[in-house]
N, C-alpha and C positions, 0 to 999 in steps of 0.2 A: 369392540370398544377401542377408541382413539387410545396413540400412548403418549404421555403425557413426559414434557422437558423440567424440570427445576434448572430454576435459574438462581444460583447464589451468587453471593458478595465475591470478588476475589480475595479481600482482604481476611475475612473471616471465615467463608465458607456460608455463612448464613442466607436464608432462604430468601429471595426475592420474592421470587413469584414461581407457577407453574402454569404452561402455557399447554396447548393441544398441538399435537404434532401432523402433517399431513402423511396421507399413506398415499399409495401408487394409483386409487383412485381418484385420491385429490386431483394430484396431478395432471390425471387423465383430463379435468376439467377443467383446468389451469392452461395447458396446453392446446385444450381444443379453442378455448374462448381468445386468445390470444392469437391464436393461429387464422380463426375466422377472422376478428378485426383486423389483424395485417392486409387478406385475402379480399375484403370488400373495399376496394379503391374509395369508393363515396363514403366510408368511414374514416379515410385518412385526417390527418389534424394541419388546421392549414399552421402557418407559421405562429399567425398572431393569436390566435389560442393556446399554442403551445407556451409563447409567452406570456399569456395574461395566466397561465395554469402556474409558473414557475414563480411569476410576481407575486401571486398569491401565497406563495409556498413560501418564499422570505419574509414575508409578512408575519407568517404564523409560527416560524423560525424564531423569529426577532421575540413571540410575546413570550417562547418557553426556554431564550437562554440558559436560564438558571438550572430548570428541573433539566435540560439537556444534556448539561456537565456532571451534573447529581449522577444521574444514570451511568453515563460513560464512565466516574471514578467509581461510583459501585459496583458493576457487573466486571467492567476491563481492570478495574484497578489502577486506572492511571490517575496521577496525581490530579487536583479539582484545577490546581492554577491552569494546566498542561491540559485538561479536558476542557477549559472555557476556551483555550486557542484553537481547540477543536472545532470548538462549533463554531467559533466566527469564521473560522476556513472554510468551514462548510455550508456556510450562507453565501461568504465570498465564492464558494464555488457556481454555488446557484446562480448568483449573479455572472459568472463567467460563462455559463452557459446561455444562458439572455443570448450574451454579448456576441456569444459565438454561434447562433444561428443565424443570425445576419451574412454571415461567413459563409454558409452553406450553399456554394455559387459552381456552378462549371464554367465552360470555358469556351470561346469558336476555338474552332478548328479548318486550319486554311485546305481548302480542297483543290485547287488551281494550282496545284503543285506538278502537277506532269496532267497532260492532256484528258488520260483517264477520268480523272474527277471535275474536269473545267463543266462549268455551269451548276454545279451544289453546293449548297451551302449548309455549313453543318457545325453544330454544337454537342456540349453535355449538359446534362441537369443532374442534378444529384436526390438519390429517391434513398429512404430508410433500408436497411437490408434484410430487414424481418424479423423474427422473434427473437429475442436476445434474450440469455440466460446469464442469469450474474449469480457466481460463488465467493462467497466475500468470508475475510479475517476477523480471526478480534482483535487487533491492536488500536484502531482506530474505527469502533464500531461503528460512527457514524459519518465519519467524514470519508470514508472509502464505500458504504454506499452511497454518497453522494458520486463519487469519482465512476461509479459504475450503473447505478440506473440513471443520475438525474442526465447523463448523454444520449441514453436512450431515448427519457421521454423528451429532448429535448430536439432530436433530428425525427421522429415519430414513429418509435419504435414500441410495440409490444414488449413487455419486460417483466421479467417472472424472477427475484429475488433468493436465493436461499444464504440466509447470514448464518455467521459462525455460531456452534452451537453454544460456547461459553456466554454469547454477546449478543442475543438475539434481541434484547429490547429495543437498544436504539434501533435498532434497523425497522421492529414493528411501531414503535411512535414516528418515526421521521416519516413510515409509508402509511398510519394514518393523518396524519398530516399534508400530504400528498393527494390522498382523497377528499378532504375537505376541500382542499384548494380544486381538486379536478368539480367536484360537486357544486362550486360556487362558479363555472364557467360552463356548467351542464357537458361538461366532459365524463366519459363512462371511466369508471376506477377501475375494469377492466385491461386499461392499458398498463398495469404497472399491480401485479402482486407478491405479495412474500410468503415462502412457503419455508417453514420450518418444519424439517424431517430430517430422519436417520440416513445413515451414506446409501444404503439400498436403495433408497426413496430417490434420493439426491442425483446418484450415477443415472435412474430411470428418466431422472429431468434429464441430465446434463446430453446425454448419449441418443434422445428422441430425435427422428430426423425433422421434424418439424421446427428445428431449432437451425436457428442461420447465423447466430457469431453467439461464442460462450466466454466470457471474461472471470477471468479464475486469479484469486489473490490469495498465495498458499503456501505451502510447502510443494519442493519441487518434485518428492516422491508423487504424491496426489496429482498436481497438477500436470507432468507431463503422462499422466497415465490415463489420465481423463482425456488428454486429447487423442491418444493413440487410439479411444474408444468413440471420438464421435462421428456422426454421420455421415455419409459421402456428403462435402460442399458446405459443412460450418465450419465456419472460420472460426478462430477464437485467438485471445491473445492470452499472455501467463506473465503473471508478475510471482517470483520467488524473489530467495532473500541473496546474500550474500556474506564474506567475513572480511568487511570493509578495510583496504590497507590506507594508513596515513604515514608519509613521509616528513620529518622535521627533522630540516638542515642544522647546520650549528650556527647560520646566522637567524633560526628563529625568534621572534619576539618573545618572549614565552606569558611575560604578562597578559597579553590576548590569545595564545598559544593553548595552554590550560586551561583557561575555563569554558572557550571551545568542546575540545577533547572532552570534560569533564562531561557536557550538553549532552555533545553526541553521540557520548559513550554509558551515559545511564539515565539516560531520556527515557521515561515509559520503561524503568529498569531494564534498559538494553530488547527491549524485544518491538525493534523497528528494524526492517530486511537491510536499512545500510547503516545501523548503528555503528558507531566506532569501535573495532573491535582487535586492529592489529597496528600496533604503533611502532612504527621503526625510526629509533633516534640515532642520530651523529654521539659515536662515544666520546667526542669531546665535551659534549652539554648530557650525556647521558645520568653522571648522577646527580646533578644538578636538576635533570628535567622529572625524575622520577620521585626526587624529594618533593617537590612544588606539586607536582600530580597527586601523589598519595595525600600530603596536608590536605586539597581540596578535596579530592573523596571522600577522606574520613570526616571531612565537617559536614558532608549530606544529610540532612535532615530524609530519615527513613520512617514510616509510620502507615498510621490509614489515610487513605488516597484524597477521602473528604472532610480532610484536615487544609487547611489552604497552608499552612504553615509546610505540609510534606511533599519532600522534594523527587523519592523515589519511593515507590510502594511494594506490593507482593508480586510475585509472577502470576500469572493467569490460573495457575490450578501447582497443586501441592507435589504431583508428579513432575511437574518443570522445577522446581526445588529440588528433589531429591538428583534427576538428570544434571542438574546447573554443579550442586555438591560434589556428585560424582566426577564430573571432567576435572573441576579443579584438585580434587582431591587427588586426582589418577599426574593431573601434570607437576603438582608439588611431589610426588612422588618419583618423579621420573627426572626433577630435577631445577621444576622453577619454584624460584622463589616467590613466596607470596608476600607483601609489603603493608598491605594491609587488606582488612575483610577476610576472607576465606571460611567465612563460619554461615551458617543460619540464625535468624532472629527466632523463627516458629515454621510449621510447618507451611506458612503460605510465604514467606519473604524471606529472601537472603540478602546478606549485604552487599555493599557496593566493595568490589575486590579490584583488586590490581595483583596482574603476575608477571615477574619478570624473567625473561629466556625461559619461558616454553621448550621445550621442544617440537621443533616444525611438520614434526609428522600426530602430535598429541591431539587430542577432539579441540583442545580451547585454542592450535592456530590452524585449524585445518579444515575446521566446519564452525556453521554458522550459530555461535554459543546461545544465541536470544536470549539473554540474561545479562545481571547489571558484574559484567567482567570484561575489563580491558588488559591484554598482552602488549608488553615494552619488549623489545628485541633493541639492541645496540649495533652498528652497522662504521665500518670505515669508509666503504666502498658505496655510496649511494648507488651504481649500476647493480652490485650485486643487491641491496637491500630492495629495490625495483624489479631486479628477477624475482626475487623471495614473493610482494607482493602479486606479480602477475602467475604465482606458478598452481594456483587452486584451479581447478574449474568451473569456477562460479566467479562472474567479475557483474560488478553492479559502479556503484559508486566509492571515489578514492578521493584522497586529496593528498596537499603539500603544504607543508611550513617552511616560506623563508622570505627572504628580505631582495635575493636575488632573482632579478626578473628573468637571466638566461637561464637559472637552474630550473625555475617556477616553469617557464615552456619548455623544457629539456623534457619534465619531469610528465608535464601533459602531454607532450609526445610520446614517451614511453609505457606509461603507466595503461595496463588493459583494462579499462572500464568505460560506461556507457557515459560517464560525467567525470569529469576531473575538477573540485574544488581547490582553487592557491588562498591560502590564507583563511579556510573556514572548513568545518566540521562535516564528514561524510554525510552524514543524516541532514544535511539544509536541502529544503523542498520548498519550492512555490507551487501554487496548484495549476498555473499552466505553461508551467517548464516541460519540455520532454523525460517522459523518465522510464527508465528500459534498463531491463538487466540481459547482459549478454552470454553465453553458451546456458549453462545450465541455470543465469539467474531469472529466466524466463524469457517471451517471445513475445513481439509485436513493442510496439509506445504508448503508457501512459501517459498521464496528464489529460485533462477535459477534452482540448481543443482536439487533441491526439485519438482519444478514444469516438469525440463523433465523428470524425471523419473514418475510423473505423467501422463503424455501424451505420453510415451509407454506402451506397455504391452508384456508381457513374451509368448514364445510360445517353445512347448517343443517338442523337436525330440528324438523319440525314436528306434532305430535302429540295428535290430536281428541281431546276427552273427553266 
């Protein structure tokens, strides 16, 4: 007998739904069917089916807005306003992937370059790189699988899904919906499945050598462990998180300053990999910046997620509460101040907190909090407070506050991360920016454009005359 997922509310814990879970013979057949379709060339999907498959797919997107955001604020818990941006990003992604197979181009290549090669002529073309396995988050349940199958199916790859176990709905509506759209161009729905199962199940997909790139959106314990276990010659790329530093000068604006900070710091109650989460202010504006900060925190409208009126909701499961209490409770006691929040609402939600001076060796500035908490540190020395933020192991995304454009590139030159924001909030993403976290905040480049070009690979014709 199959075992079986419930799926509840984040906000309440209340039951969703319960879904059947795949086991290791699933997979078996998951794997083979997938494996075969890569392997018969005359199955391949030419371009414009793959686009007439994706058109379709916006299409059906466009008719279930509503109930798509529904879902996302009930199962993730993310606010409903915050889950509608969700999904138009996630159409807008589909349509970027349109756009970007047209892109899918190699290159000549000059061979008359020393006598050896005179008389060839020789190019690339760019072929799918084979069955891809996508391990996906819950923070944005459906808009990161967009970010991770819809590149698949869109350079013609086999794609075998396992979504987060808190979040798994969206991921199975967005991939029946995929099959409709495959079914209405007589495309097989074999190219593109989602398999919800246990980590046993899961590691059995991810680590199969019949697997040729593995795309993993996680936690860095998990995800560099999986890659240590895959098979000789799959690629994979790893997005983890990070504990985002931000720099504000003392010529910050603070009026656009704050309510930045405020976004990017308890967006999806902080459980986004580059949420704002370490703020170093100039002690000249420091208790000035901290008063204006807390005011706006404490006016966040906190509640249930599909309420459009609520601004931040619960964390993902009632153990990220009690974790989230813990850190701060351990660094107010070690010595920061808390200004506001520092309590629980209920066992799914805590508030929006602000702490000031940390201590820099404490869990809330030293790992990546995923909860609705931002740390103020005050700083004289902007070099020293630029050491502080590049001194974790984990660098993703950073930004700067000020008015000064030599400070503003001084500060992009220095600061160790994969993006540096001047005048805007760690957590701003577009869907075909590059986005990469560097040492421990993961390997390879998101972003669309980024990911299919990851999941083909170059093959070179070379051809005497």
């Amino acid at each position: 007998m199959s075992k079986t997922l419930t799926v509840v509310q984040a906000y309440d814990g209340a039951v969703i739904e319960e879904i059947s879970m795949l086991d290791e013979n699933d997979v078996e057949v998951l794997l083979a069917q997938a494996s075969a379709l890569y392997h018969d060339h005359d199955c391949w999907l030419p371009a414009h089916q793959r686009i007439d498959v994706l058109r379709n797919l916006i299409v059906l997107m466009q008719a279930q807005t509503d109930e798509l955001a529904l879902l996302i604020a009930r199962e993730g818990g993310k606010p409903l306003v915050d889950a509608q941006v969700e999904v138009t990003r996630a159409i807008n992604g589909v349509e970027l992937a349109i756009e970007e197979i047209g892109q899918l181009k190699g290159e000549d290549i000059p061979m008359d370059l020393s006598a050896a090669g005179a008389g060839r002529t020789a190019y690339t073309i760019k072929e799918p790189i084979g069955v891809v396995v996508a391990v996906s988050a819950f923070n944005h349940p459906l808009n990161l699988i967009v970010h991770q199958v819809i590149p698949a199916v869109a350079v013609g790859c086999p794609v075998i899904v396992k979504p987060a176990a808190h979040t798994p709905l969206s991921c199975l509506r967005l991939i029946a919906l995929l099959h409709k759209a495959m079914e209405e161009v007589g495309v097989s729905t074999a190219w593109c499945q989602a398999c919800v199962c246990d980590r046993t199940t899961a590691q059995t997909l991810v680590t199969d050598a019949r697997v040729a790139f593995m795309t993993f959106i996680g936690s860095a314990r998990v995800g560099w462990e999986l890659r240590r276990q895959l098979a000789p010659g799959t690629r994979c790329s790893l997005e983890h998180g990070g504990v985002a530093p931000v720099i504000v000068a003392a010529d910050a604006d603070l009026e656009t300053t704050i309510p930045a900070l405020v976004k990017g710091g308890y967006y999806h109650a902080g459980q986004v990999c580059v949420s704002v989460q370490r703020v170093f202010v100039d002690n000249t504006i420091k208790a000035e910046f901290i008063k204006a900060l807390s005011s706006q925190v404490g006016e966040l409208v906190v509640g249930d997620p599909t309420d459009v009126s609520t601004e931040v909701g619960p964390l993902i499961r009632p153990a990220e509460v009690d974790r989230v209490e813990q850190w701060v409770n351990e660094a107010i006691e070690a010595g920061a101040e808390c200004v506001v929040g520092g309590v629980r609402f209920n066992d799914y939600v805590y508030a929006p907190t602000v702490l000031v001076d940390p201590p820099h060796d404490a869990k809330v500035s030293s790992q990546e909090i995923f909860g609705p908490v931002v740390c103020v540190y005050g700083y004289d020395d902007v070099k020293e407070a630029i050491g502080l933020a590049n001194a974790l192991p984990v660098a993703f995304q950073a930004a700067v506050f000020t008015q000064d454009i030599n400070a503003a590139m001084a500060a992009v030159k220095t600061l160790d991360a994969a993006a540096v924001m001047v005048n805007d909030h760690t957590a701003f993403r577009v869907d075909w920016m590059p986005f990469a976290g560097r040492r421990t905040s993961g390997l390879g480049t998101g972003g669309i454009p980024y990911t299919m070009d990851d999941m083909t690979q170059d093959k070179l014709v070379v051809i005497k005359t």
